[in-house]
PLY file of the C-alpha trace (Angstrom):
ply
format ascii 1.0
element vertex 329
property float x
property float y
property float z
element edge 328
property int vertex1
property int vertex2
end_header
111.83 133.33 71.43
108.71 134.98 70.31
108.46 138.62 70.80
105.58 140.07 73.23
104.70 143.22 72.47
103.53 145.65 75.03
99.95 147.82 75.60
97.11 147.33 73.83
98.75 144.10 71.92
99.26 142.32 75.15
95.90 140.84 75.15
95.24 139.95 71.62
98.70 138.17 71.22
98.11 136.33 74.52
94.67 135.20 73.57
95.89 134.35 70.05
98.86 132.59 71.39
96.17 130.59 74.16
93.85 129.17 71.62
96.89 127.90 69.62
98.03 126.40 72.89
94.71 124.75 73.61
94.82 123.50 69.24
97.91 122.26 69.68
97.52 120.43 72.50
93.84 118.57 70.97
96.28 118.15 67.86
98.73 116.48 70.46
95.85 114.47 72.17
94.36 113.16 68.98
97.44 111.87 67.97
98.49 109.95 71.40
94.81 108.91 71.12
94.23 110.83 74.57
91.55 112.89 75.30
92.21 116.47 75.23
92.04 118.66 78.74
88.95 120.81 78.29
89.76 124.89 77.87
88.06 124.86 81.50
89.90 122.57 83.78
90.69 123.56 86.91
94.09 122.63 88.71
92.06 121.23 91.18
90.80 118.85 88.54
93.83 117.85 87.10
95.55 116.87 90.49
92.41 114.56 91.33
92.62 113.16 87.87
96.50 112.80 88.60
96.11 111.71 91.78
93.76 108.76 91.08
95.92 107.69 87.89
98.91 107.29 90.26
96.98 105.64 93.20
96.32 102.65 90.18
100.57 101.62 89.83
100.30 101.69 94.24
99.05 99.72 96.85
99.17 101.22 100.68
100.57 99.14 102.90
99.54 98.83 106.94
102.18 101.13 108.37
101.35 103.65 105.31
103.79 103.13 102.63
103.41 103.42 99.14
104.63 100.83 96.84
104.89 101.19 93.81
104.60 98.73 90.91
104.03 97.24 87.46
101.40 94.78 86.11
101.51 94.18 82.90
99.72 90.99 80.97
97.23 88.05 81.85
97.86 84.59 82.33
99.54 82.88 85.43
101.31 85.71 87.30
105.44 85.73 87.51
105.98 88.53 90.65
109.40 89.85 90.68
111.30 90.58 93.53
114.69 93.42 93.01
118.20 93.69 94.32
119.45 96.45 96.40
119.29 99.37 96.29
117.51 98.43 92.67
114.34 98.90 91.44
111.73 97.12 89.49
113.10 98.10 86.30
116.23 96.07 87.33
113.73 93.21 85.43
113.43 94.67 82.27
114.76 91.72 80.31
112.49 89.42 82.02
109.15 91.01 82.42
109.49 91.58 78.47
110.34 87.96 77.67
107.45 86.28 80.24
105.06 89.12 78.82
105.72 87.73 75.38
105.28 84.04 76.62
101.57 84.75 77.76
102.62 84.85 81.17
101.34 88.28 83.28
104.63 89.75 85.14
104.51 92.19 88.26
107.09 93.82 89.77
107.12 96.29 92.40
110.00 99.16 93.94
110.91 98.06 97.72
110.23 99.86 100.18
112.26 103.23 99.82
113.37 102.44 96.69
112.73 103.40 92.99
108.76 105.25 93.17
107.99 103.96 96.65
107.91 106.02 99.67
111.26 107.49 101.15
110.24 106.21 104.44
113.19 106.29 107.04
112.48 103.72 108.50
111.17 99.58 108.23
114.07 98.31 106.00
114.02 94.70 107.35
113.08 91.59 105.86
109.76 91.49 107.65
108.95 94.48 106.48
110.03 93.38 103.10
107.73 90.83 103.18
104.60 92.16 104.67
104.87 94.73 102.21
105.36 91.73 99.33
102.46 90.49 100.40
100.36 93.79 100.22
100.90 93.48 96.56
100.28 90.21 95.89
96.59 90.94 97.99
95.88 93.86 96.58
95.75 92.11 93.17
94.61 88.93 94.57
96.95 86.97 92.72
96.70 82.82 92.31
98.71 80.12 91.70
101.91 82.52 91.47
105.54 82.07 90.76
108.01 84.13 92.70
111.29 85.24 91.14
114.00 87.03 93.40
117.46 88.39 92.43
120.19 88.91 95.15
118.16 90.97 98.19
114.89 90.32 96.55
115.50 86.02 96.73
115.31 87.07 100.32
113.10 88.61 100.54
110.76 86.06 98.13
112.25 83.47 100.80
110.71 85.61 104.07
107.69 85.84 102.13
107.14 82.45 101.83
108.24 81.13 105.34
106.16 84.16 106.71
103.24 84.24 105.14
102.95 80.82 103.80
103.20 79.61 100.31
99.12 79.03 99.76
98.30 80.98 96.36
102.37 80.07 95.45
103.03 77.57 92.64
106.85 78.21 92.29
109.71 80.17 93.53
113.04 81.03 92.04
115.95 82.60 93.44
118.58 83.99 91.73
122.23 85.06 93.19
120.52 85.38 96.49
121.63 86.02 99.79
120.21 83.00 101.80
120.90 81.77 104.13
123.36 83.99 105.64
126.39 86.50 104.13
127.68 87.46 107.06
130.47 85.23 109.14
129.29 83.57 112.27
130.15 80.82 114.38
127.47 78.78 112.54
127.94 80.32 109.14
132.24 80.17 108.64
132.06 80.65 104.78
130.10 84.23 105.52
132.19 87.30 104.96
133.29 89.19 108.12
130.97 91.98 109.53
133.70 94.94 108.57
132.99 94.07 104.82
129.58 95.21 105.44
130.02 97.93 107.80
132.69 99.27 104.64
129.88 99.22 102.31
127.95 101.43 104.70
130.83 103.73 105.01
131.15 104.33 102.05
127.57 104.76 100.75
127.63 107.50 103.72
130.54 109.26 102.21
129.86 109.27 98.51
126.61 107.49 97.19
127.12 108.76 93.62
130.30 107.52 93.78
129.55 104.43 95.29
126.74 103.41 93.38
129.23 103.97 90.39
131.72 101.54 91.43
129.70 99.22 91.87
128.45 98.17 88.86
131.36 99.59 86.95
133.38 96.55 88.90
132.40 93.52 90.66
128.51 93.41 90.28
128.84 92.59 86.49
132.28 91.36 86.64
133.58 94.55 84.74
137.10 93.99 86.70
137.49 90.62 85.55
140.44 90.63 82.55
138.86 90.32 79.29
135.59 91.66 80.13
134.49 94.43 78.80
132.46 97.15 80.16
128.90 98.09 79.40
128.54 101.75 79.97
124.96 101.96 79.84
123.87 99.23 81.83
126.44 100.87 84.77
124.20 104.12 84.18
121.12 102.58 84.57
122.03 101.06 87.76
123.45 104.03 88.90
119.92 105.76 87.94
117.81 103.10 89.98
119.83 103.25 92.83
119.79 107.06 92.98
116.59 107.09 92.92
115.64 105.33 95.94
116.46 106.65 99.38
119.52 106.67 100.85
118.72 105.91 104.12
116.76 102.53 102.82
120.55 101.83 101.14
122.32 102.01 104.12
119.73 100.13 106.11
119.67 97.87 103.77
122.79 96.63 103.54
122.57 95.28 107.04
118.64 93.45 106.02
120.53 91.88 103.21
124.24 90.82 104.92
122.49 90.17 108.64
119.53 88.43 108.45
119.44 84.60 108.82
116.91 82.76 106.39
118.70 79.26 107.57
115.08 78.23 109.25
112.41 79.88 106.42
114.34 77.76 104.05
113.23 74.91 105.73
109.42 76.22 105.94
109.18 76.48 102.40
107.39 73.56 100.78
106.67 74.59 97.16
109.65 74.02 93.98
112.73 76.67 94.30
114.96 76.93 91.56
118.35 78.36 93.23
120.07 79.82 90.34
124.59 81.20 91.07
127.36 81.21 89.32
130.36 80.53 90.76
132.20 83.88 89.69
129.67 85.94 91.75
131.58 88.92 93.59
128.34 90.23 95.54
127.30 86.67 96.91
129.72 84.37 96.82
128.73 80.97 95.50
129.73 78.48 98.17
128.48 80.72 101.17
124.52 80.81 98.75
123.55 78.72 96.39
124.41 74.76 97.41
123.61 75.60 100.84
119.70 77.00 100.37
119.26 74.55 97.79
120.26 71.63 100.59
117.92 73.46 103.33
114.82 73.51 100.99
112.62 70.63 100.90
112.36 70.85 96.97
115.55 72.99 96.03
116.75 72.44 92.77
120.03 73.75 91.96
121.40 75.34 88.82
125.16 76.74 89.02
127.06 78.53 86.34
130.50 79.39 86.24
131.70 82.54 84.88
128.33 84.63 85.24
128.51 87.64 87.34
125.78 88.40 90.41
124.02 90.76 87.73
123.56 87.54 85.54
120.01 88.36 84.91
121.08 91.57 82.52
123.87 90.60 80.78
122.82 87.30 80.51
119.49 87.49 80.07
118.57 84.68 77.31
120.12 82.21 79.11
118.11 83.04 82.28
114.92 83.82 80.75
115.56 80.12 79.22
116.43 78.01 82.40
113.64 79.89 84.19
111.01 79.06 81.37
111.94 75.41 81.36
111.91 75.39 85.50
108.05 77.10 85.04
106.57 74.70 82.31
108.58 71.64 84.17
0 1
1 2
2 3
3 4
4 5
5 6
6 7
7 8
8 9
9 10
10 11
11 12
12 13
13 14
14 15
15 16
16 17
17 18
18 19
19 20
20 21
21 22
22 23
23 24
24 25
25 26
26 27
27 28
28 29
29 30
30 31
31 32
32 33
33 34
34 35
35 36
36 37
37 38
38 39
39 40
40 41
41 42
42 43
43 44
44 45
45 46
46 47
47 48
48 49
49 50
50 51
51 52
52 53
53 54
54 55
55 56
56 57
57 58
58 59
59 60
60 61
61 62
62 63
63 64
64 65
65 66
66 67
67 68
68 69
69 70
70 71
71 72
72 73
73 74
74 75
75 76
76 77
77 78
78 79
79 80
80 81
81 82
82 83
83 84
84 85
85 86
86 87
87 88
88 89
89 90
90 91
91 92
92 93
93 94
94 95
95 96
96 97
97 98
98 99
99 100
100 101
101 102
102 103
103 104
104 105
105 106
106 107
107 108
108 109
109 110
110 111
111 112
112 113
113 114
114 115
115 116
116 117
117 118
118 119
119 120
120 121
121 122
122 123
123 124
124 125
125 126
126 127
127 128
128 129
129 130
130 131
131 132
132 133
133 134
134 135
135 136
136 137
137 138
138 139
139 140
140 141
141 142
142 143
143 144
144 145
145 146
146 147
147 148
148 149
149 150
150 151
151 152
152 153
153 154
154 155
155 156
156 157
157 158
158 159
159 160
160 161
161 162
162 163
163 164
164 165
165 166
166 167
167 168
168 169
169 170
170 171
171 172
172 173
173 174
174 175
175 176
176 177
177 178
178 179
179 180
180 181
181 182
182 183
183 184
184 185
185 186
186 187
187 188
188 189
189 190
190 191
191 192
192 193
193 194
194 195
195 196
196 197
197 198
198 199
199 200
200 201
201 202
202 203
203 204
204 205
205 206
206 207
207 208
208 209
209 210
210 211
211 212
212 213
213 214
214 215
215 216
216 217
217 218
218 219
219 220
220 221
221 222
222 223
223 224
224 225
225 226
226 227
227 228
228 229
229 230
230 231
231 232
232 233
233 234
234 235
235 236
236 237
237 238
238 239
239 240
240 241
241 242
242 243
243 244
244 245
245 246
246 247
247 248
248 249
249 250
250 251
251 252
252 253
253 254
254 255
255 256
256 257
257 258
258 259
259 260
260 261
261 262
262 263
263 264
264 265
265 266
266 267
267 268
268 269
269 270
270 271
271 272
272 273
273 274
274 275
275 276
276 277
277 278
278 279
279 280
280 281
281 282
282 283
283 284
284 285
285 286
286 287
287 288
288 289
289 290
290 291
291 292
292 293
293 294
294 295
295 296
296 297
297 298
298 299
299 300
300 301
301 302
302 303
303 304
304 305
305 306
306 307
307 308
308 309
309 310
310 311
311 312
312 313
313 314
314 315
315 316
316 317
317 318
318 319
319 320
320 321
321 322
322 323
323 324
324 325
325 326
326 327
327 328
């Protein structure tokens, strides 16, 4: 550290040390090809300036919500829909890959996830929806194709039966929960309800924890022999899910494992690829897949066998392939 001399040196040495503040940070401006902050701006300034910068990556939503999200590109639109208790970033791999193909790729954080409001409340597939659909009318988007992985293929699935499937060209649903996860009279191959109400438990007791031992296991198929694990793809699903709310988690859980998407399957009149491998430890294969792609009118689908429910990370190239051929088809 710099030494700040006292008396009548205080004021030179702070006015000497301000003006290289204010040249280095032009120097630092020219360089990023910013503009620099004038010597005169108020805080005042600076937080509307901030303000209306981060108003641009959110739309409002009707109950007052912020989502956040990403819109990168031109061409037809691919809108991305994330997994719990994800984020949009969850999509890396293929918002990078469909940028590259001249496609324009949105994603957006849920509702009390990732950079979208903490609210306690709303965590429902309705919800889930409406607030899909803020997005896609707040950029006006046409002739889209909707891509959902795990919680998010149900909620691209309420978003269609809900709000109809006009300005849709496509869908896609990846290691989704429709129709149902949880076991019912109607629904035997669904897991009991205390599987779910464990999850809950233990997100209550130790989220960190939780959140860790969960991708370090079964969601990328970490505990199967043979397979090794990927440290910082467990990290970064740790970070996405701590960053989101942890009420929205535990709500959540129920939205994804409770809700019954047997009849908006059925509403749904546009192309779904239903895309689940048979190893999947989150959704399991026989309880998903084969049964939304029966329900839809024009379900198409494609099952792999060793992939894990994460499939769209760690195996990315093959996904990003079978989804290309499924959009130019």
């Amino acid at each position: 550290m710099s030494h700040v001399p006292f008396g009548n040196e205080k004021n030179a040495t702070v006015d000497i040390s301000r003006r290289k503040f204010l040249v280095g940070t032009a120097g630092l401006a020219a360089v990023a090809g910013l503009p620099a902050v004038a010597a005169n701006a108020t805080p005042a300034s600076q937080a509307k300036a901030t303000t209306e910068k981060w108003k641009g990556d959110t739309v409002t939503t009707k109950d007052g919500i912020q989502i956040y999200y990403k819109d990168w590109g031109s061409g037809q639109p691919i809108v991305f829909s994330h997994g719990w208790p994800l984020s949009a970033d969850d999509w890396d791999p293929q918002m990078l890959f469909f940028l590259s193909k001249g496609y324009r790729v949105i994603a957006s954080d849920r509702r009390g996830h990732g950079r979208s409001s903490q609210t306690g409340d709303g965590h429902d597939m309705d919800h889930y929806a409406d607030d899909l659909k803020a997005v896609t009318d707040h950029l006006n988007l046409k002739d889209a194709i909707h891509v959902g992985h795990s919680t998010g293929g149900g909620q691209v699935v309420r978003y269609l039966a809900r709000h109809g499937d006009k300005n849709v060209a496509k869908a896609a649903i990846i290691s989704a929960v429709p129709p149902l996860m949880v076991k019912t009279p109607a629904n035997p191959l669904g897991a009991p309800k205390s599987v779910f109400d464990d999850l809950q438990a233990q997100l209550a007791a130790n989220r960190p924890k939780f959140y860790y031992d969960l991708p370090a296991g079964p969601f990328y198929n970490f505990n199967r022999p043979g397979v090794k694990t990927i440290e910082p793809l467990v990290w970064n699903w740790w970070r996405q899910g701590m960053m989101g709310g942890a009420k929205a988690g535990y709500d959540g859980i129920v939205a994804f494992s409770q809700t019954d998407f047997t009849e908006d399957l059925k509403k749904i009149n546009v192309p779904v690829l239903v895309m689940h491998s048979k190893d999947d430890q989150i959704v399991p294969y026989q309880a998903a897949g084969p049964l939304s792609a029966k329900l839809l009118k024009k379900g198409t689908l494609k099952t792999y066998e060793d992939y894990p429910h994460g499939m769209i990370t760690t195996q990315a190239d093959v996904i990003n392939a079978d989804l290309l051929a499924f959009f130019k088809a």
